[in-house]
C-alpha positions as CSV (number, residue, x, y, z in Angstrom):
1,X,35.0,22.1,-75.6
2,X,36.4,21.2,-72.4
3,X,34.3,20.6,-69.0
4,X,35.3,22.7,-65.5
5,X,35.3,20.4,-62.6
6,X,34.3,22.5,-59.1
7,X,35.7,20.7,-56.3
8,X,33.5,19.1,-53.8
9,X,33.6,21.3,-50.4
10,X,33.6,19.3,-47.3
11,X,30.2,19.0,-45.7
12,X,30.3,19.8,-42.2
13,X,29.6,16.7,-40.0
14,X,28.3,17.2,-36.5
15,X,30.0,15.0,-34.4
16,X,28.7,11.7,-34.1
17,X,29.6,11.4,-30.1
18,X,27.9,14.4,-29.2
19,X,24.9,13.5,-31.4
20,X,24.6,9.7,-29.7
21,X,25.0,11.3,-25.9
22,X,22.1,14.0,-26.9
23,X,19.7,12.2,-28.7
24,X,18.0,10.0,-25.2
25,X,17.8,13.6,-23.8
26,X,15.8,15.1,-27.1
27,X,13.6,11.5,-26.9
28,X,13.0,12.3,-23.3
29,X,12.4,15.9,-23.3
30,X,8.6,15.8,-24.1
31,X,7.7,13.0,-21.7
32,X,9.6,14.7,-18.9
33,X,8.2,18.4,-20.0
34,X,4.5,16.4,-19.6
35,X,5.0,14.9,-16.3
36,X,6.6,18.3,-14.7
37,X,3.2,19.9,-15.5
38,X,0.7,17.7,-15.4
39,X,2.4,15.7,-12.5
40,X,5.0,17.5,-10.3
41,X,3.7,20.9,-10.8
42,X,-0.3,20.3,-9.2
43,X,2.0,18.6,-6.3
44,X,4.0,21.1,-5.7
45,X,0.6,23.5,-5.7
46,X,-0.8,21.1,-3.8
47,X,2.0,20.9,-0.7
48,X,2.1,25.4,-1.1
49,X,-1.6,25.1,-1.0
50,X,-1.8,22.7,2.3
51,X,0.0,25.6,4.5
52,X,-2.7,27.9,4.1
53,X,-6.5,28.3,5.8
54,X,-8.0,28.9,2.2
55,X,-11.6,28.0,2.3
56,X,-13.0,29.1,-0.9
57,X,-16.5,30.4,0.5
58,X,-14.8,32.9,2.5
59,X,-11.7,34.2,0.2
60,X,-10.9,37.5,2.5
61,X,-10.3,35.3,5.3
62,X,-7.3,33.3,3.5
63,X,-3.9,33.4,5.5
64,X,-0.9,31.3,6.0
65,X,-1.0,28.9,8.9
66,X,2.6,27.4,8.7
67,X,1.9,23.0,9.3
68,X,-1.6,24.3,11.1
69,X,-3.1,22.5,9.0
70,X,-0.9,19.1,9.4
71,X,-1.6,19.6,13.7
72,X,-5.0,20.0,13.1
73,X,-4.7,16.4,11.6
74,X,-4.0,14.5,15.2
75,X,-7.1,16.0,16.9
76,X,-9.2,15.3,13.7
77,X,-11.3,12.0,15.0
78,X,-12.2,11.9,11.6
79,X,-8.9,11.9,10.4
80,X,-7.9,8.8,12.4
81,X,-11.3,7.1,11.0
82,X,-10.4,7.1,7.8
83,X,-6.8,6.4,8.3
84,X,-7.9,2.7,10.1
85,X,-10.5,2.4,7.1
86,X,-8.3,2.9,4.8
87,X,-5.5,0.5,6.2
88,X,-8.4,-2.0,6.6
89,X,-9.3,-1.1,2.7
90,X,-5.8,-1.7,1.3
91,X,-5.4,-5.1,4.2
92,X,-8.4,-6.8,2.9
93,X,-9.1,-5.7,-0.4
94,X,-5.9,-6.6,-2.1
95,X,-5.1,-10.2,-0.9
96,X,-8.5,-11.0,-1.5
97,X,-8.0,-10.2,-4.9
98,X,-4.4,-11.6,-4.8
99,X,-6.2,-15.0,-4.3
100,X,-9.1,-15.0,-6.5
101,X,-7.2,-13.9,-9.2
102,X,-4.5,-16.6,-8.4
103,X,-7.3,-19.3,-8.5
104,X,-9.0,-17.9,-11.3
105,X,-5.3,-18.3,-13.0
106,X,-4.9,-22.0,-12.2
107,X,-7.9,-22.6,-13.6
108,X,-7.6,-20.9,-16.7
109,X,-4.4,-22.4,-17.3
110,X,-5.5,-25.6,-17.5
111,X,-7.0,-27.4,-20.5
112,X,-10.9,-27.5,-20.8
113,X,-13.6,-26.9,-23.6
114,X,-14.4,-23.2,-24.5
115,X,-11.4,-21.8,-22.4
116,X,-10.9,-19.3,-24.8
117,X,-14.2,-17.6,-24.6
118,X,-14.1,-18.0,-20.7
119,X,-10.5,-15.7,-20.7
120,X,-12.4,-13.3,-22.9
121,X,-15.1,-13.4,-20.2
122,X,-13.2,-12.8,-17.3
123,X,-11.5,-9.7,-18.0
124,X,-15.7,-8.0,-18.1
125,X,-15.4,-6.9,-14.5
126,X,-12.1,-5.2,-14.7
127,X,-13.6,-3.5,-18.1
128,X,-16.7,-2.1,-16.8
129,X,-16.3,1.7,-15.2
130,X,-16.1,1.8,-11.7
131,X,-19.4,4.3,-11.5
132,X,-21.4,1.6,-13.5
133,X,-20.0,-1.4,-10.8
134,X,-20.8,0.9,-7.7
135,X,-24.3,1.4,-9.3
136,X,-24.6,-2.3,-10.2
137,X,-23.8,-3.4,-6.5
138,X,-25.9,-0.9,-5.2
139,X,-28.7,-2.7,-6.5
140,X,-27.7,-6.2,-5.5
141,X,-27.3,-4.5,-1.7
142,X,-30.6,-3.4,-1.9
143,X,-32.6,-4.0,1.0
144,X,-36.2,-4.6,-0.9
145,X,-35.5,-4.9,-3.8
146,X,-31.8,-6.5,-4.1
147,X,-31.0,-10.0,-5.4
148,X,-28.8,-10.7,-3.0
149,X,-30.9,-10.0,-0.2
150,X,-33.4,-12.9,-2.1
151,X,-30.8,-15.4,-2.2
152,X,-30.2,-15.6,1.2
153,X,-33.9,-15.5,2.4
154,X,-33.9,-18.1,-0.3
155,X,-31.3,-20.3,1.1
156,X,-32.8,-19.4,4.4
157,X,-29.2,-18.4,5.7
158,X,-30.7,-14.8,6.7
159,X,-34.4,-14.1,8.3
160,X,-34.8,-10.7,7.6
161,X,-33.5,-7.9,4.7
162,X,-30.2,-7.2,5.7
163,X,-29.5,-3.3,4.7
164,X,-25.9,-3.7,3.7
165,X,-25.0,-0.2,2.8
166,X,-27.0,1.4,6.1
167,X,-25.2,-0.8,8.5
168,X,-22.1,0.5,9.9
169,X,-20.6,-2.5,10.5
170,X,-21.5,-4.1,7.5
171,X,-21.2,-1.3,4.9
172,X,-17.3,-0.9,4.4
173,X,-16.8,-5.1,4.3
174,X,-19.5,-4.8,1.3
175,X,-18.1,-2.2,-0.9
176,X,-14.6,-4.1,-0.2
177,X,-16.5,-7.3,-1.8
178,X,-17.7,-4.7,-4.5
179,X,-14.0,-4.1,-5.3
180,X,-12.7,-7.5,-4.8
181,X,-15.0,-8.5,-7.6
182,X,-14.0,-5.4,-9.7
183,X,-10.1,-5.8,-9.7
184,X,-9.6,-9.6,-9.1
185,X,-9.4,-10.6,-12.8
186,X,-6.4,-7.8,-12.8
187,X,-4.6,-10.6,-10.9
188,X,-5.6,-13.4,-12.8
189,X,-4.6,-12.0,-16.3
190,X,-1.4,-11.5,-14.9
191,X,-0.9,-14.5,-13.0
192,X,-2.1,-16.3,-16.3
193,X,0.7,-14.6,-17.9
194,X,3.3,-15.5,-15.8
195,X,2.0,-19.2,-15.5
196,X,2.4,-19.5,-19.7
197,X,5.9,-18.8,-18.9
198,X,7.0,-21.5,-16.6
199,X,8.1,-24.5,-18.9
200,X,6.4,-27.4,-18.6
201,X,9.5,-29.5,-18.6
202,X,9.5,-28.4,-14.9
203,X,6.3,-29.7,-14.3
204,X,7.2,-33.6,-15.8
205,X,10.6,-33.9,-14.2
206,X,8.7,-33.2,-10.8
207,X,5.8,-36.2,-11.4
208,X,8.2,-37.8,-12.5
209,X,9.8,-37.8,-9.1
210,X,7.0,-38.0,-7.2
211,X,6.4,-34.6,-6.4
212,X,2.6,-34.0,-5.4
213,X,0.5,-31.1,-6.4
214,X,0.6,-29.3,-4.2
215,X,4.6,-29.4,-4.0
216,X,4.5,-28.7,-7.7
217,X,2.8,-25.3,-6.7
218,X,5.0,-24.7,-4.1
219,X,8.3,-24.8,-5.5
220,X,7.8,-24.3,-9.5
221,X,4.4,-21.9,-9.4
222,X,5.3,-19.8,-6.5
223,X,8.6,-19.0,-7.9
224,X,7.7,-18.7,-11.1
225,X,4.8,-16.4,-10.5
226,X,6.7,-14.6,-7.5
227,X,7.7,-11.4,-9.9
228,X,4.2,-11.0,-10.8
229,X,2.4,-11.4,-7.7
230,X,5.1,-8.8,-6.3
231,X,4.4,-6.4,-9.1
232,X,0.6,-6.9,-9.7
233,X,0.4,-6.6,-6.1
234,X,2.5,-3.1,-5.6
235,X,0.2,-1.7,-8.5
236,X,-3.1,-3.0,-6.6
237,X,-1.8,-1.4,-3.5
238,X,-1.2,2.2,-4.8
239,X,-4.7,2.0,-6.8
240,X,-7.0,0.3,-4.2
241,X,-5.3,3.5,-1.5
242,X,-6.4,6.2,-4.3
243,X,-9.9,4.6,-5.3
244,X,-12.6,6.3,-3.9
245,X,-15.3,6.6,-6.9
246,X,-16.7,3.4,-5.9
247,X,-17.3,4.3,-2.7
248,X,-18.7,7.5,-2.9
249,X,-21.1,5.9,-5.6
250,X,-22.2,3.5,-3.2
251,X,-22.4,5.4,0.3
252,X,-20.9,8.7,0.0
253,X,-18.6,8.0,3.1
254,X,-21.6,6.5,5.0
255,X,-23.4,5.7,7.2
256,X,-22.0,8.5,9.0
257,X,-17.9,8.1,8.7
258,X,-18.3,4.1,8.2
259,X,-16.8,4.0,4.7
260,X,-14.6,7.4,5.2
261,X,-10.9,6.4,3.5
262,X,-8.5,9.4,3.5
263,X,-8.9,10.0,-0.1
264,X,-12.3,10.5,0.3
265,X,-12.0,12.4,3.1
266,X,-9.9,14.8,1.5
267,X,-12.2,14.8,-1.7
268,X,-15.1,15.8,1.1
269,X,-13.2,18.7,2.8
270,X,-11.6,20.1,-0.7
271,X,-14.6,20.0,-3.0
272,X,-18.0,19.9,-0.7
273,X,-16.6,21.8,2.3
274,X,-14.3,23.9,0.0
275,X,-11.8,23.8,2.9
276,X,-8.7,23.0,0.2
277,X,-5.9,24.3,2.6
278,X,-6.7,21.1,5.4
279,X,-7.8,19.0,2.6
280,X,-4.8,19.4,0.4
281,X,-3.0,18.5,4.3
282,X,-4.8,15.2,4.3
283,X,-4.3,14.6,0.4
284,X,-0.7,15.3,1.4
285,X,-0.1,13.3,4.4
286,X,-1.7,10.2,2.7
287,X,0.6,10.8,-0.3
288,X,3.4,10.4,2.2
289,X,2.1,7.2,4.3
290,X,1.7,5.5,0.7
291,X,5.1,6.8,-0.3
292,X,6.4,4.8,2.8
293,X,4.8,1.9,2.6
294,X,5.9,1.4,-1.2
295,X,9.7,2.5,-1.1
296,X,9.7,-0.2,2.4
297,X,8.3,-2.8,-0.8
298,X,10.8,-1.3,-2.8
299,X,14.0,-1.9,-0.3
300,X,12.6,-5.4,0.8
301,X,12.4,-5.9,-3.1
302,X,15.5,-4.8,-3.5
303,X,16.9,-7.4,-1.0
304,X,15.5,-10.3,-2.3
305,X,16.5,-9.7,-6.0
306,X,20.2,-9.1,-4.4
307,X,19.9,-12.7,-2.5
């Protein structure tokens, strides 16, 4: 009995060019369909929505104002408030914890009993919401009953209750030592990371030759660290500019407009005023000033890595 053979047909083979140049696309697709909505298409709403007086409480009395809403902004005393708040936020707020983290680093990187437990430790205040922090510092700034204020009585460095959060003057500089505490160990894990990575072989050729400590940290650490600081600190930047919980937990914007940053501002006059056409504008022109001040990081970045 004899066997039939059917021939094999050819089995059609896409071509493996075309299939190499589309598959990043297909990988990238759903990322890039995610960000378009959930990123690019609120700020494009967000820009459409900024050239319109829409107050929500009166809807018949929407209408396009053109960039109303943007010269409204330069005779808005409140405006410029919060704009020299807000550069005294992001000034203060992210070198101090630049440096505490740094030191924190140095520390942690040297050899001592029970160091593992004390890195485990110090990442609690960057772990702990920012609404339980406000709330926590609230406390400790509490005029009567406040632990702080009892320390210093204590110590005898203060006569009287100081009221931290009531003061005008005083108010803003706390909640920036509120956030300093919150976000400095940020830094420090970082910095720790980046310290790990610096051989030590580095480190013994420079005793060897004399070199102090402090030129040791000069011309190895720096350096060595210098790609973190820059990134850690670009990061810090655009979050310290966007927080506001902390704030509004802890004074609402006051005393008055004392603690008024733009983002909060904006927040104020969208959601509490319902005035979202001028406080999209101020959402929008903060968006910008940051979006200057981190592509001039970006170019001066840029420059150095090109050196």
């Amino acid at each position: 009995m004899s066997t039939v053979v059917t021939p094999r047909q050819p089995s059609v083979v896409i071509a493996p060019a075309l299939s190499t140049r589309l598959m990043p696309y297909a990988l990238l697709a759903p990322a890039f369909l995610v960000t378009l909505f959930i990123v690019f298409f609120p700020m494009a709403q967000a820009i459409y929505t900024s050239f319109f007086d829409l107050i929500l409480w009166k809807p018949n009395a929407s209408r396009f104002v053109g960039f109303g809403n943007y010269i409204k902004l330069f005779n808005d005393p409140v405006f410029w408030t919060a704009l020299g708040h807000t550069a005294v936020w992001i000034g203060l707020t992210v070198p101090l914890q630049m440096g505490l983290g740094l030191i924190t680093a140095l520390l942690l990187n040297r050899e001592f009993p029970w160091r593992g437990l004390a890195r485990a430790l110090i990442i609690i205040p960057w772990a702990l919401p920012s609404v339980v922090i406000a709330l926590m510092w609230r406390w400790i700034y509490d005029p009567n009953t406040g632990v702080l204020n009892d320390i210093l009585l204590h110590l005898s460095i203060i006569q009287t209750a100081v009221p931290w959060l009531a003061d005008p003057d005083l108010a803003l500089y706390a909640i920036i030592a509120t956030l300093t505490w919150q976000g400095f160990p940020f830094f420090a894990v970082m910095i720790l990371a980046g310290l790990q990575g610096i051989p030590r072989s580095q480190y013994e050729a420079a005793s060897i030759d004399g070199a102090s400590a402090w030129r040791q940290f000069r011309h190895i650490t720096l350096p060595g660290i210098a790609p973190v600081l820059g990134t850690a600190g670009l990061l810090r930047v655009i979050w310290v500019a966007n927080s506001m919980d902390v704030i509004f937990v802890m004074t609402g914007g006051g005393p008055g407009y004392a603690t008024h940053t733009l983002p909060l501002y904006a927040f104020v006059r969208a959601r509490q005023n319902l005035d979202f056409g001028y406080g999209t504008a101020i959402a929008v022109t903060f968006t910008l000033l940051l979006g200057v001040v981190v592509a001039v990081y970006l170019m001066r970045t840029m420059r150095e890595v090109e050196r």
